[in-house]
Backbone as numpy.savetxt, mean C-alpha at the origin, in Angstrom:
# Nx Ny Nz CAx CAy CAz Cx Cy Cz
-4.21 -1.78 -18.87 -5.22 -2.11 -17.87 -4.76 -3.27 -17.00
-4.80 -4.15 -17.70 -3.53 -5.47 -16.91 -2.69 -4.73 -16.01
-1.86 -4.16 -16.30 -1.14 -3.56 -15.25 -1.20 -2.63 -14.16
-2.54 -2.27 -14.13 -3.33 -1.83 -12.96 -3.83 -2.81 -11.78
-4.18 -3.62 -12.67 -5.11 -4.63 -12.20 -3.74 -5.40 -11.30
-2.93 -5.89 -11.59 -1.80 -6.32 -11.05 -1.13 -5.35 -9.81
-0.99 -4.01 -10.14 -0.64 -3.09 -9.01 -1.36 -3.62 -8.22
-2.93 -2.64 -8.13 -3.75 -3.49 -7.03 -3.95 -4.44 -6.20
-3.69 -5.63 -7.38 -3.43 -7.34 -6.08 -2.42 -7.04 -5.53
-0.85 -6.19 -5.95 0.10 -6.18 -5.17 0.18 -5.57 -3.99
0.08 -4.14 -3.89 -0.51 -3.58 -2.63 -1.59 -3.67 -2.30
-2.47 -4.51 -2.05 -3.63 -4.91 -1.33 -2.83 -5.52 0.17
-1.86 -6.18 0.00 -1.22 -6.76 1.43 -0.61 -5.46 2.06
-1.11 -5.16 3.35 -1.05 -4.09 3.90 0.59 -4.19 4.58
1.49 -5.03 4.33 3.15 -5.72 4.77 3.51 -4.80 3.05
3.40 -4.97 1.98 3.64 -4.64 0.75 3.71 -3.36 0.79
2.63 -2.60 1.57 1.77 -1.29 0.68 3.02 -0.28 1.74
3.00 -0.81 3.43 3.93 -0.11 4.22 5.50 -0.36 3.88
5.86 -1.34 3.14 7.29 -1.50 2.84 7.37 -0.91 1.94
6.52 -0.59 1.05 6.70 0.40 -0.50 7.21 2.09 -0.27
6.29 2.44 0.82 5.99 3.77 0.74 7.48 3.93 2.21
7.46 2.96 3.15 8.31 3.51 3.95 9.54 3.27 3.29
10.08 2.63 2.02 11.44 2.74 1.17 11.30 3.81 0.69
10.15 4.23 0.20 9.99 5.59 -0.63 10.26 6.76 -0.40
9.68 6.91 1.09 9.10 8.32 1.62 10.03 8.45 2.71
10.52 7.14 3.78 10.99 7.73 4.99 12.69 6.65 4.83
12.65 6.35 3.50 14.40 5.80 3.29 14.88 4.56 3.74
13.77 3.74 3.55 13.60 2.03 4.84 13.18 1.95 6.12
13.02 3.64 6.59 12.97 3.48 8.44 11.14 2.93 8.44
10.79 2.25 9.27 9.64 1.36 9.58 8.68 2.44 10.17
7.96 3.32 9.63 7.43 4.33 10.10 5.81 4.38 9.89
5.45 3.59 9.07 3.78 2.94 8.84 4.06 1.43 8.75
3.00 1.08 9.97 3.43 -0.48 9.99 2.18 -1.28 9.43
2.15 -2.07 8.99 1.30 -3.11 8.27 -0.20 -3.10 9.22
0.08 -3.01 10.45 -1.01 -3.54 11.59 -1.88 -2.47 11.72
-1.14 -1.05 11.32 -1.95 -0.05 11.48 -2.47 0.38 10.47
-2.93 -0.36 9.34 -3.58 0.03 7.99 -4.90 -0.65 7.75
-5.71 -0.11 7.45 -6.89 -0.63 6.74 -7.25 -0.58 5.28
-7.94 -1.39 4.83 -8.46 -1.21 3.55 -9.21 -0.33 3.40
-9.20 0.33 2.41 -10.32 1.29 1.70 -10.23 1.40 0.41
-11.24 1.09 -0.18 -11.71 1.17 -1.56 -11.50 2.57 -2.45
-10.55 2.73 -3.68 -10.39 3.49 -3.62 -11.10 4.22 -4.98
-12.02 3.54 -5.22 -13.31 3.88 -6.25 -14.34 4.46 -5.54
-14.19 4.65 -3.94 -15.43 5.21 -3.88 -15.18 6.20 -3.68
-16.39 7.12 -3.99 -16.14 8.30 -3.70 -16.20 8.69 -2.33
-15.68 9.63 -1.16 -15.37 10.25 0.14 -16.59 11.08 0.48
């Protein structure tokens, strides 16, 4: 559980969450940028 809880604070910084996924997904190229992200809660239901 701790280590959920820790994910979370980590990608909460929207600089974190776009450097994660654009190493991941598009190989380092800068393709979701920090400025264009919002928060959303992801307990709620849609």
């Amino acid at each position: 559980m701790l280590e959920n809880t820790v994910t979370k604070y980590y990608v909460k910084d929207a600089g974190v969450f776009a450097d994660i996924f654009n190493y991941y997904i598009y190989g380092g190229r800068q393709v979701i940028l920090p400025e264009q992200l919002t928060e959303r809660d992801s307990t709620k239901d849609i």
